[in-house]
C-alpha positions as CSV (number, residue, x, y, z in Angstrom):
1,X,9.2,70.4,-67.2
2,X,10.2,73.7,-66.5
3,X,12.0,76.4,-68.2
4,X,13.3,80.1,-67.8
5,X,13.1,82.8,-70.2
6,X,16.0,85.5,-69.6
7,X,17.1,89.0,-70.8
8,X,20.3,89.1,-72.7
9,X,21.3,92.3,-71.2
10,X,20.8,94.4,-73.9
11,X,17.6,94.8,-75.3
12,X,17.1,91.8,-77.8
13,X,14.4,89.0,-78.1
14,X,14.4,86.9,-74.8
15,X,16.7,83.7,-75.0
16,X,15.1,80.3,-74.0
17,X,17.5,78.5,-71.5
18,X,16.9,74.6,-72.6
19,X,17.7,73.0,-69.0
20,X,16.1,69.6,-67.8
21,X,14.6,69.7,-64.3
22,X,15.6,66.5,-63.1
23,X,13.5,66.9,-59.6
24,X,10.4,64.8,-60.9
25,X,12.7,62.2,-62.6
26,X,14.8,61.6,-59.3
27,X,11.5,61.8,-57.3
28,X,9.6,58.8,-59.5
29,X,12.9,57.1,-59.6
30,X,12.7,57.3,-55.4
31,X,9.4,55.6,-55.2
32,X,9.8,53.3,-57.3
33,X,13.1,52.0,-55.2
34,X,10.7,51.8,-52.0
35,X,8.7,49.9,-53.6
36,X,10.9,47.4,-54.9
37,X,12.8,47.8,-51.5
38,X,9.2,47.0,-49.6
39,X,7.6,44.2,-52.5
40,X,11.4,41.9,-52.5
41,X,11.6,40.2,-49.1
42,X,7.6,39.5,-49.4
43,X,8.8,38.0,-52.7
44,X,11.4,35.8,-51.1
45,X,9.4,34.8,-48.2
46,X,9.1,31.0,-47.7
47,X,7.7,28.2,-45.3
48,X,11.0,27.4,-43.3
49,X,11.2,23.8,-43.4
50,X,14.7,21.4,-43.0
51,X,14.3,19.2,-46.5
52,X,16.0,15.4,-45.9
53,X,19.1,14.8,-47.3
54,X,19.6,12.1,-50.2
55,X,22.1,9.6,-49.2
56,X,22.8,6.6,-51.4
57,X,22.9,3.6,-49.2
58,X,23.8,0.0,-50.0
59,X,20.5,-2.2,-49.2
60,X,21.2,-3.8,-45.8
61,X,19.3,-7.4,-46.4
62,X,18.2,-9.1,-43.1
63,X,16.8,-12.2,-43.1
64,X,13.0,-10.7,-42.5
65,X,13.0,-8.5,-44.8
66,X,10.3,-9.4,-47.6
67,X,11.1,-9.1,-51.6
68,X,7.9,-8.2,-53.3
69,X,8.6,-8.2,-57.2
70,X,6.1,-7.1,-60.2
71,X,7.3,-8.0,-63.6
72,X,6.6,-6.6,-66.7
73,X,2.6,-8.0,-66.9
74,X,1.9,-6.6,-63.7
75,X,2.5,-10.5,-61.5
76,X,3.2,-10.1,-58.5
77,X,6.0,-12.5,-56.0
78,X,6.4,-12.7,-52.8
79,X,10.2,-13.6,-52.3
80,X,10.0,-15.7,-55.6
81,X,6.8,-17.0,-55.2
82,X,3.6,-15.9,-57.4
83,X,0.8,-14.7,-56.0
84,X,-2.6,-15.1,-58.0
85,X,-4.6,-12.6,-56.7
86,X,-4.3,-9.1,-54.1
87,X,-6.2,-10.7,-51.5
88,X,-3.6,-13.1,-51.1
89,X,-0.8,-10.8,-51.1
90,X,-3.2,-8.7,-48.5
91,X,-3.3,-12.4,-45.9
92,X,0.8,-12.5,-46.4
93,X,0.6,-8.5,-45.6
94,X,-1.5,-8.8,-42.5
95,X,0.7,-11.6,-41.5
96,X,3.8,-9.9,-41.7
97,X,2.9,-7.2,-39.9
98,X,2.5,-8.6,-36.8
99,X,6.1,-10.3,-36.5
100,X,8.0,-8.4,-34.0
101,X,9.9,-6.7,-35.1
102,X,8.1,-6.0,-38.1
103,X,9.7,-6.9,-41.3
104,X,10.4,-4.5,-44.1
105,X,9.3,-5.3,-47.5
106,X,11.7,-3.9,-50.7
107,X,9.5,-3.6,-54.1
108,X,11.4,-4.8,-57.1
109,X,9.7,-3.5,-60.2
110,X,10.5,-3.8,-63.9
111,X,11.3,-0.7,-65.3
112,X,8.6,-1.4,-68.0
113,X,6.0,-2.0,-65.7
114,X,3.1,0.2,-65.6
115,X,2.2,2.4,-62.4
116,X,-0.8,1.0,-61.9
117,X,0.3,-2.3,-61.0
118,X,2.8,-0.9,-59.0
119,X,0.6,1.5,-57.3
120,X,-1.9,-1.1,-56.3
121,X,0.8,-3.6,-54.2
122,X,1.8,-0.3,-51.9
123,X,-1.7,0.1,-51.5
124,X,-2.3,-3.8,-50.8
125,X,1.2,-3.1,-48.2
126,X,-0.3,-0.2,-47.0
127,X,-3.6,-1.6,-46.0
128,X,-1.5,-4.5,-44.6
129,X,-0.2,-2.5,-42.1
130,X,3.6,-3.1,-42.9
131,X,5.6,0.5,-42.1
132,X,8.4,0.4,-43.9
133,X,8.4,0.2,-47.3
134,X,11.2,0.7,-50.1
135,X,12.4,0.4,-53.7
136,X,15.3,-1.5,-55.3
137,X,16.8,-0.3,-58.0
138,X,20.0,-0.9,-59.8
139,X,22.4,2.0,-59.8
140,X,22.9,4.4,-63.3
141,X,25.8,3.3,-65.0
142,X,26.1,6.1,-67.2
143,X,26.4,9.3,-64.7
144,X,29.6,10.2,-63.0
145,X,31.8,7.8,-64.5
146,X,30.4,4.5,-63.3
147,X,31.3,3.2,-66.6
């Protein structure tokens, strides 16, 4: 901070003149706009990818398709039937996946069931060799007036 000492004209004790130099505080005040000008768009930068739209369709059922259930104890059915064991369900797997076209199977799981169980019948699909796999669910009653 700077400051100048003048004469009043006559001959007196010098008076202080208490001005701010604002130069330094406009120059920080500079940077420190590049910088936020240059760091933003690095900021902002993403991977451009297209995310999938959600669309709520109606299950279409076919006469191949294949219901696999798993009820609350972790049992597993193929369409209504229950299957003792995942080497079983892994034989009905391998068999369905080589019917042209291939069948889809639609999981049906309590909604107390744990994970696990259902984890381990997409892995026994999976290994099967069936593609297309999805979920039925029952739609929310209680969102958007579907009361």
């Amino acid at each position: 901070m700077a400051m100048s000492v003048g004469s009043s004209g006559g001959g007196g004790s010098p008076e202080v003149m208490a001005a701010i130099n604002t130069t330094p505080l406009v120059d920080v005040m500079l940077v420190l706009l590049i910088i936020f000008l240059i760091t933003i768009p690095v900021i902002n930068k993403t991977v451009p990818i297209h995310l999938p739209k959600a669309v709520n369709i109606p299950t279409q059922t076919k006469p191949e398709n294949i219901t696999v259930a798993v009820d609350v104890d972790g049992n597993v059915y193929w369409n209504d039937r229950r299957i003792p064991n995942r080497d079983e369900l892994l034989t009905l797997v391998k068999d369905a996946a080589v019917r042209k076209p291939q069948p889809e199977i639609h999981i049906r799981a309590d909604k107390d069931t744990r994970y696990e169980a259902v984890g381990r019948v997409i892995f026994t699909i999976q290994r099967g060799g069936v593609v297309k796999v999805g979920f039925i669910t029952e739609p929310d009653h209680g969102i958007r007036g579907y009361r």
